[in-house]
C-alpha positions in Angstrom: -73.6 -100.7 -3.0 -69.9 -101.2 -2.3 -68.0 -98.4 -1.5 -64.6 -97.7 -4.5 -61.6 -96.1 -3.2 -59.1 -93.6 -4.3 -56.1 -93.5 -3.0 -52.5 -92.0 -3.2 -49.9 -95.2 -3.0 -47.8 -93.4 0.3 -49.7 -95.6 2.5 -50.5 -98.6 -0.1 -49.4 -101.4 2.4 -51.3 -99.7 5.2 -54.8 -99.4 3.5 -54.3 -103.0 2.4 -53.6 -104.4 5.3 -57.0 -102.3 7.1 -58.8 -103.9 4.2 -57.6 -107.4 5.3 -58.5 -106.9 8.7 -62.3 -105.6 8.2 -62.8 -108.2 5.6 -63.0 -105.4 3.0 -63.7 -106.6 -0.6 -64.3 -102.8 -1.7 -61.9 -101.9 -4.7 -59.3 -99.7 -4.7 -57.5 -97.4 -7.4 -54.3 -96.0 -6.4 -52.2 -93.3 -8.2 -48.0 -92.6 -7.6 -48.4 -90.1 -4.4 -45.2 -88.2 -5.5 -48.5 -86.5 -8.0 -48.3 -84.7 -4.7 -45.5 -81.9 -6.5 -47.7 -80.9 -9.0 -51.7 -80.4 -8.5 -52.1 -80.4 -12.1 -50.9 -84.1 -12.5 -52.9 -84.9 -9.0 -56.0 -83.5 -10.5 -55.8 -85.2 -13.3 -54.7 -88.8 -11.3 -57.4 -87.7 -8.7 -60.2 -87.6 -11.7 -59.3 -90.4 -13.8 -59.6 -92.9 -10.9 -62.8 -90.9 -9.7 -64.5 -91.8 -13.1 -63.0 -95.5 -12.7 -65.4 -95.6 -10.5 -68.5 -98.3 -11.5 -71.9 -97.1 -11.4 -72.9 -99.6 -8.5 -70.1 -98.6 -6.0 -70.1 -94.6 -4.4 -66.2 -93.3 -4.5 -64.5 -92.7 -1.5 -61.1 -90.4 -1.0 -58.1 -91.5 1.2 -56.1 -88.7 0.5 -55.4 -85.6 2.7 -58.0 -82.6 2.4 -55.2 -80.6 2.1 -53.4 -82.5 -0.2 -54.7 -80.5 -3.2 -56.3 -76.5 -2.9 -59.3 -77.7 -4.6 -59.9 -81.3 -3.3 -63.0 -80.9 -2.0 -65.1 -79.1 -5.3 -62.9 -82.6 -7.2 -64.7 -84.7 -5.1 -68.1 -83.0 -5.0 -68.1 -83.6 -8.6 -68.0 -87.4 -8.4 -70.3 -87.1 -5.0 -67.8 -88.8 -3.2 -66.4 -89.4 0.4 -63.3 -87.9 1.9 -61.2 -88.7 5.0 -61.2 -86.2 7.6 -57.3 -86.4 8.2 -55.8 -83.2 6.6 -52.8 -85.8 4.9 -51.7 -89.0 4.8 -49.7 -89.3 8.3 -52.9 -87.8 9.8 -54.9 -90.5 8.9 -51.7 -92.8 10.9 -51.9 -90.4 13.7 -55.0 -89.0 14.4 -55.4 -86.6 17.1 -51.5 -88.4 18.4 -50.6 -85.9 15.7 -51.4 -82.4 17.9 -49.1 -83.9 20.3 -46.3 -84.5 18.3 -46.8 -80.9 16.8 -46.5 -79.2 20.3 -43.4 -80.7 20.8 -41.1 -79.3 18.0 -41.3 -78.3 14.7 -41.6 -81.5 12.9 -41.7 -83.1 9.6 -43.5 -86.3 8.9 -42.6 -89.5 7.1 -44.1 -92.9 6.5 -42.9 -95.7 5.0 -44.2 -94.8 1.6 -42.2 -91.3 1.8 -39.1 -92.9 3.0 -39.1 -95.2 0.1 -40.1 -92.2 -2.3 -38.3 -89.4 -1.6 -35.8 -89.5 -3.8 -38.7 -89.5 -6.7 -40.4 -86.9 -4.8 -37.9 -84.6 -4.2 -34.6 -85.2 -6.5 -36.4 -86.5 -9.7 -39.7 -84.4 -9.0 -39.1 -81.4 -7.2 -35.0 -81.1 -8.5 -33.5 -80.3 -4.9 -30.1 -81.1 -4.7 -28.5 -81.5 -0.9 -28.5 -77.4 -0.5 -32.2 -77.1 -1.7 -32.8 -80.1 0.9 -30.9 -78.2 3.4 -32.4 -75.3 3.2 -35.9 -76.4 3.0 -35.5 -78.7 5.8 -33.9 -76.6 7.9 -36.9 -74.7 9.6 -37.7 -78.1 11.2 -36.2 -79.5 14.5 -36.6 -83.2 13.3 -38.5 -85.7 11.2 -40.3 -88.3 12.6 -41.0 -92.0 11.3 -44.4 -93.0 11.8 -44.4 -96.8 12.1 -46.6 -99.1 11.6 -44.8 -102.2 12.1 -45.5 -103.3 8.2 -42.2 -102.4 7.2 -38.6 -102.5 8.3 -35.9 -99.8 7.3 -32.3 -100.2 7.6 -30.0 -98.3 8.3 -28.4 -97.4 5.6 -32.0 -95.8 4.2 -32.1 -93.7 7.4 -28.6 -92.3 7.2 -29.0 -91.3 3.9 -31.8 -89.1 4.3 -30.5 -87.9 7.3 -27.3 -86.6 4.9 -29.8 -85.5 2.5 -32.1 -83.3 5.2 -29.7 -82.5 7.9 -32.6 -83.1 10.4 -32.5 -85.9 13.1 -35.0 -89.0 12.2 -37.3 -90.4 15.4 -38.9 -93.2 14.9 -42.9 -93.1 16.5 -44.6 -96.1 16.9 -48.5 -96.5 16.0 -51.0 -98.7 15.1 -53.6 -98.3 12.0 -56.6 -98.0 14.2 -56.9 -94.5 13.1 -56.7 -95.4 9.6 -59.2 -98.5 10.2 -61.5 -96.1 12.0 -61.3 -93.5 8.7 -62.0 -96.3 6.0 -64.6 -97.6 8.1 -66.7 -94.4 8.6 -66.3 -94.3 4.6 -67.4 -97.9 4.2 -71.0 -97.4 6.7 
């Protein structure tokens, strides 16, 4: 029986590219992570692709167990899998991720949020640059988790930095994390 995953599109390239590499020819349904805002419209996302879900494959979860209050009774509907990671740079980070935490008061991106947060934040959540400010401003930075799939410019940085107000690090890692998470699904 193959194994049919759900998963929020933040880390699309990622999970494809783990796919690639184990050889994986297990499907998988992804829905627009900036559902994220509203746990209604995640629900909803999170069941419809849960019920996509043929009768010879189980369903498996890539998405945060914290990513919606009641993620877990969703998904004991459908008697699927979940990650372990409590979001989506979790499942990039692993346990890198406690470091990072004792360090300073930080807030995460990928590649997927730095290509969505205007949609996430301007169209979804309607924060201007004083919203931004002010929500942003209990952190000390934001860090870039790279994977190496993607290249930013400049340009993309700068203007989130001028939306936030808080100083982007970019933090190299690899996907074995992620690898190790879809493959403890797959067995």
């Amino acid at each position: 029986m193959k194994t049919v995953f759900v998963a929020c599109s933040m880390l699309k390239a990622e999970i494809e590219k783990v796919m690639e590499e184990l050889n994986s020819e297990n499907r998988i349904l992804f829905f627009d992570a900036a559902l994220h805002v509203d746990f209604d419209r995640l629900e909803k996302a999170l069941v419809s692709r849960l019920e996509d879900a043929g009768k010879d494959e189980k369903p498996a979860v890539l998405v945060g167990t914290k990513c919606h209050p009641e993620i877990q009774d969703i998904i004991a509907r459908y008697q699927a899998k979940i990650v372990s990671g409590i979001n989506c740079i979790e499942l990039l980070l692993g346990e890198k991720m406690k470091d990072l935490e004792a360090e300073a008061k930080t807030f995460y991106v990928s590649y997927g949020w730095l290509k969505n947060w205007k949609k996430i934040f301007v169209e979804e959540l309607k924060w201007d640059s004083v919203d931004a400010r002010i929500n942003f401003g209990y952190y000390d930075r934001i860090v870039y988790i790279d994977t190496g799939l993607h290249e930013i410019n400049d340009e993309e940085v700068l203007e989130f930095y001028e939306y936030t107000g808080v100083p982007l690090e970019i933090y190299p890692v690899d996907l074995e994390n992620l690898k190790k998470e879809i493959g403890r699904l797959i067995g």
